[in-house]
C-alpha positions, 0 to 999 in steps of 0.5 A: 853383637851390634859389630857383627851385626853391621858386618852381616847388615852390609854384606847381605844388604850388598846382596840384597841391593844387587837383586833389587836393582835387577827387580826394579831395572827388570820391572821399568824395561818390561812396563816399557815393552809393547804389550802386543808384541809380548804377547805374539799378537801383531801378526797373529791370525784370528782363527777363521770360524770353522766351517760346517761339520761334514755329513759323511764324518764318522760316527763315535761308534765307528770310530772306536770300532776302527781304532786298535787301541784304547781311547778314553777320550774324543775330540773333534776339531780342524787341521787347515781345512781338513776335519780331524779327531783327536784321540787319546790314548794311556799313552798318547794322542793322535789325529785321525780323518774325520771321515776316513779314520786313518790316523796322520801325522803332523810333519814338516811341510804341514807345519808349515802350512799351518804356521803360514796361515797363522802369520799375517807379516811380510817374512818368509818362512824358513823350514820347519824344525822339530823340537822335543822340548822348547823354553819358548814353549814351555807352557806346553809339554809336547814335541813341537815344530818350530817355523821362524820368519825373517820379519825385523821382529825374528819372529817364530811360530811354535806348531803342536806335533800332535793336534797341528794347533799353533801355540805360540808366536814368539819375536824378540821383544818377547825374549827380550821380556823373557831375559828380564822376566827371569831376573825377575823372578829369579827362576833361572831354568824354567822361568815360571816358578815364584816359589823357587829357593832363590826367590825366596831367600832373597825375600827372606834375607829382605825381611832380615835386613829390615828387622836387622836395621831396626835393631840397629837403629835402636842398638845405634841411637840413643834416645837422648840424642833427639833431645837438644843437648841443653835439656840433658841432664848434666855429667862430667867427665874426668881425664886423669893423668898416669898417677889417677889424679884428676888433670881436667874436667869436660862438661857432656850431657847425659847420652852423650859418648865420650867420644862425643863429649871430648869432641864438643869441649875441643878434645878430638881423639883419634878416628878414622871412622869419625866415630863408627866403632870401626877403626878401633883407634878412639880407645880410652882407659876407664879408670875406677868402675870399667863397663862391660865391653861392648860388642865393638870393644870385643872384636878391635881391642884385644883382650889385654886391654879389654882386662885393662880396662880399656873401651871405644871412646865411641861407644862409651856413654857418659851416663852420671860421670866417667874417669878415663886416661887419655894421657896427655889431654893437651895432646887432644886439644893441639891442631899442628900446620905445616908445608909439604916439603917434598913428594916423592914416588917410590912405586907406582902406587906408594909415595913418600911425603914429607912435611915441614912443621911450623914448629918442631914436633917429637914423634916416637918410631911407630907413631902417627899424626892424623891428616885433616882432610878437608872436602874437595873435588879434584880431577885425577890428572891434578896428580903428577905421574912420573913417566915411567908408572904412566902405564900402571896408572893407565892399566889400573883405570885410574881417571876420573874424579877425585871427590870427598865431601866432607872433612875427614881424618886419615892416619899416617905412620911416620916412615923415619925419626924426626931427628933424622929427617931433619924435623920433618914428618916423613911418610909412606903412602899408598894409592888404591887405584879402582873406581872409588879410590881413598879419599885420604890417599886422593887427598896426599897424592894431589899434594904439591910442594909448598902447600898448606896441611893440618894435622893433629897428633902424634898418638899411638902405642905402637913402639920398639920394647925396651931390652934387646931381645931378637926382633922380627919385623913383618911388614907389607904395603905402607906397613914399611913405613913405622918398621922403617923408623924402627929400625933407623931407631934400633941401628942409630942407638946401636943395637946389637941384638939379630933384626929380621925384617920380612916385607912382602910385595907383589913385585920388585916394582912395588917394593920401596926401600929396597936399597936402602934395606940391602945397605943396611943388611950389609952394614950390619951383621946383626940385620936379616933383610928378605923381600917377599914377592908374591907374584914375580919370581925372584933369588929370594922367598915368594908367596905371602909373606907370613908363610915365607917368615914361617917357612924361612925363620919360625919353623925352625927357630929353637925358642920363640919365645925369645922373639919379639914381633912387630907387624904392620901391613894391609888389614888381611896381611896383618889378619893373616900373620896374627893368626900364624903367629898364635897358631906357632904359640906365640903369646899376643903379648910378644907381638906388637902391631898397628892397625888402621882397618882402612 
């Protein structure tokens, strides 16, 4: 539960975090704004005294005889120095001559005047105009005239239609109060309502967010961790071979997690979360009694190897002695260096990397090392960019700092056999362009010939099956790169049995490899190569690429379950091809795939 439960905690709190920077950005702008020019007052008149009420003004009696309709009410007051009354009707109101009883109208040239002797600035007063209904004006549910000023502050002055009262002076400091008052309050109609829906979700979703980060904070932290880990109580881990027998024993203190444990003894699994239970890569097998799965082990492993016994090292606790499999411990515990060889770019946004090992290194197909990405802080002209992607590079904005502050890991694919490279360690890497680029891919693009790297690995269990049966390879992005070195590996050892391999890209300009695939589609009979664009046109398939294989092979493939499937691509690609493939039926143990989440 705690995975989703972060997964909604970020998203609402991104939400949250956008209004209240409106609440607190509104809040400092309109303490900042003269108060006197919000509330109209700098050329605002002070109403003079009323003069003496005439002797000759009607009586109530004989007001109410004049009248043609029903008044329930009278009032007394002054238009400019004319004395008036005001009646009011079922329906409405109207002005009448104090003295002669004859009903008047407020109209344009009379607003005017009013508004004139209302306004003490140095502005001309334009014609008045009348309005039904004005937001400026909207504490008062009445047609109003409208007179506006050319004075610097724009000012206009709001007239009742009915009574000739000024209402309102308004300027624009006020409207720019206004603007900020209804991001404010979130009424974005009216502007007066603190009880609208808006409001108070958002007050909601802020309470949910402070209840929800208290459960996870007591669901994320172990209490053992505030006490030093010399007073913990001891326990032991047992890392244990592929026969169950016991090849090492790692001292950990209770509270601890195996990821941790194996961390402090020198032991570093793979992780590009650092521990997060995000990434889904520290996976450990239990050997003897296996805990429940955590809400992390449900939603990144799948359930083949949950019932395998396999868990998030991050978030298994050592509690009072654990026995897992991690295979090969040395594995862990060796740092590998090595030189960049060569850099090389392919597209605009992948390049190819390649290392020299200090000594030579076996690496499977399908496998990744770990980058050690150290803290830097390096401007974006540091990378070199050949002429012909300068434009790319210009339109994606990708200038600026290049900043990580602390160390990190990133997983590489190796994109060819070791044995084919000549021992190095090839790799494909992708640069996302934007504000706030990788870290890791910032990391590999400002690599130059002949610098010094470190690295840990190789892990993985993302590998070809034995057998031949008929394989299908879906890939996008630098998912190229471990379906590559597949199938240099499936055609070096001479394999016979149909290749399909499907790679999606946006455009020809982002696709690597592409001649290299097209040779060995004419090499090999056995090898089907398609590329898949989804925003240019082209004599192959377009769309995503996990349609175009549905469409263009598995629709009408007379058996899939013959067919084995190997994906690897941008974490919404692989989602997408995933669910295709289960929606066809085909069973999760016939699709092999790898996953970073990064």
């Amino acid at each position: 539960m705690s995975h989703w439960m972060r997964k909604l905690h970020k998203w609402i709190g991104l939400l949250i975090a956008i209004q209240f920077l409106l609440w607190m950005g509104s809040g400092v702008v309109m303490s900042l704004l003269d108060a006197g020019k919000v509330q109209g007052r700098e050329f605002r008149i002070k109403p003079p005294a009323p003069p003496t009420w005439p002797r000759d003004a009607l009586d109530l009696s004989a007001l109410l005889a004049k009248s043609t309709e029903g008044v329930s009410s009278v009032t007394s007051g002054w238009v400019l120095e004319r004395p008036v009354y005001q009646l009011q009707g079922d329906k409405r109101s109207w002005l009448v001559g104090a003295v002669d009883g004859r009903p008047f109208a407020i109209d344009a040239a009379l607003a005017g005047a009013i508004a004139r002797a209302s306004y003490s600035g140095k502005g001309q007063a334009g014609i008045a105009r009348l309005l039904d209904y004005s937001l400026e004006a909207r504490a008062h549910k009445e047609p109003v005239w409208r007179v506006d000023f050319d004075d610097a502050d724009e000012t206009s002055v709001y007239v009742s239609a009915r009574s000739g009262k000024v209402l309102e002076h308004r300027n624009s400091t006020w409207r720019l109060f206004d603007f900020f008052w209804m991001l404010h309050i979130m009424d974005y109609s009216e502007r007066t309502n603190f009880n609208n829906p808006l409001l108070v979700s958002s007050a909601i979703g802020g309470l949910w967010m402070a209840l929800s980060g208290v459960w996870l904070l007591f669901a994320s932290v172990r209490l053992a961790e505030f006490v030093p880990a010399r007073l913990r109580r001891r326990s032991r881990i047992h890392l244990v071979g592929s026969a169950d027998a016991e090849s090492r024993s790692v001292d950990a203190a209770a509270g601890d997690t195996v990821f941790q444990a194996l961390a402090r003894s020198g032991l570093q699994l793979p992780s590009n979360c650092g521990g997060g239970q995000s990434c889904g890569l520290c996976e450990v097998r239990c050997v003897g009694k296996v805990p429940a799965p955590t809400a992390a082990d449900r939603a990144l492993l799948p359930p083949h190897k949950l019932d395998a016994g396999y868990r998030l090292a991050c978030g298994l606790p050592v509690g009072h002695g654990v026995d897992i499999d991690v295979g090969d411990p040395a594995l862990l515990a060796r740092e590998h260096t090595a030189v960049v060889s060569s850099v090389k770019a392919l597209t605009p946004f992948l390049r190819e990397i390649s290392l020299r090992p200090a000594r030579p290194l076996a690496c499977r197909p399908g496998a990744y090392v770990q980058m050690h990405v150290p803290p830097y802080a390096r401007d974006a002209s540091h990378i070199d960019v050949p002429d012909d992607h300068r434009d790319d590079w210009h339109k994606a904005g990708t200038g600026g700092q290049l900043v990580n502050d602390a160390p990190l890991r990133r997983s590489y694919s190796v994109a060819v056999p070791v044995e084919r490279a000549d021992g190095h360690l090839v790799f494909l890497v992708r640069f996302m362009p934007g504000e706030r680029p990788g870290r890791g891919s910032s990391y590999m693009y400002t690599l130059k010939p002949g610098d010094a790297v470190s690295f840990s690995g190789p892990y993985g269990e993302f590998a070809l099956k034995p057998g031949a049966r008929e394989k299908v390879f879906i890939g996008g992005g630098a998912g190229m790169a471990p379906l590559r070195a597949m199938i240099h590996a499936l055609f070096a050892q001479g394999a016979s049995e149909p290749v399909h391999f499907w790679y999606g890209a946006r455009s020809r300009r982002d696709a690597p490899y592409v001649e290299e695939m097209a040779a060995f589609a004419a090499r090999y009979p056995n090898f089907d190569w398609r590329l898949v664009l989804s925003e240019e046109g082209g004599a192959g398939p377009t769309g995503f690429v996990h349609e175009a294989v549905r469409d263009g092979l598995l629709r009408d493939h007379p058996n899939l379950a013959l067919l084995e499937f190997y994906v690897c691509g941008p974490p919404a690609m692989l989602a997408a091809t995933r669910r295709m493939l289960q929606e066809l039926g085909v069973e999760d143990g016939m699709v092999a795939f790898d996953d970073f989440k990064v």
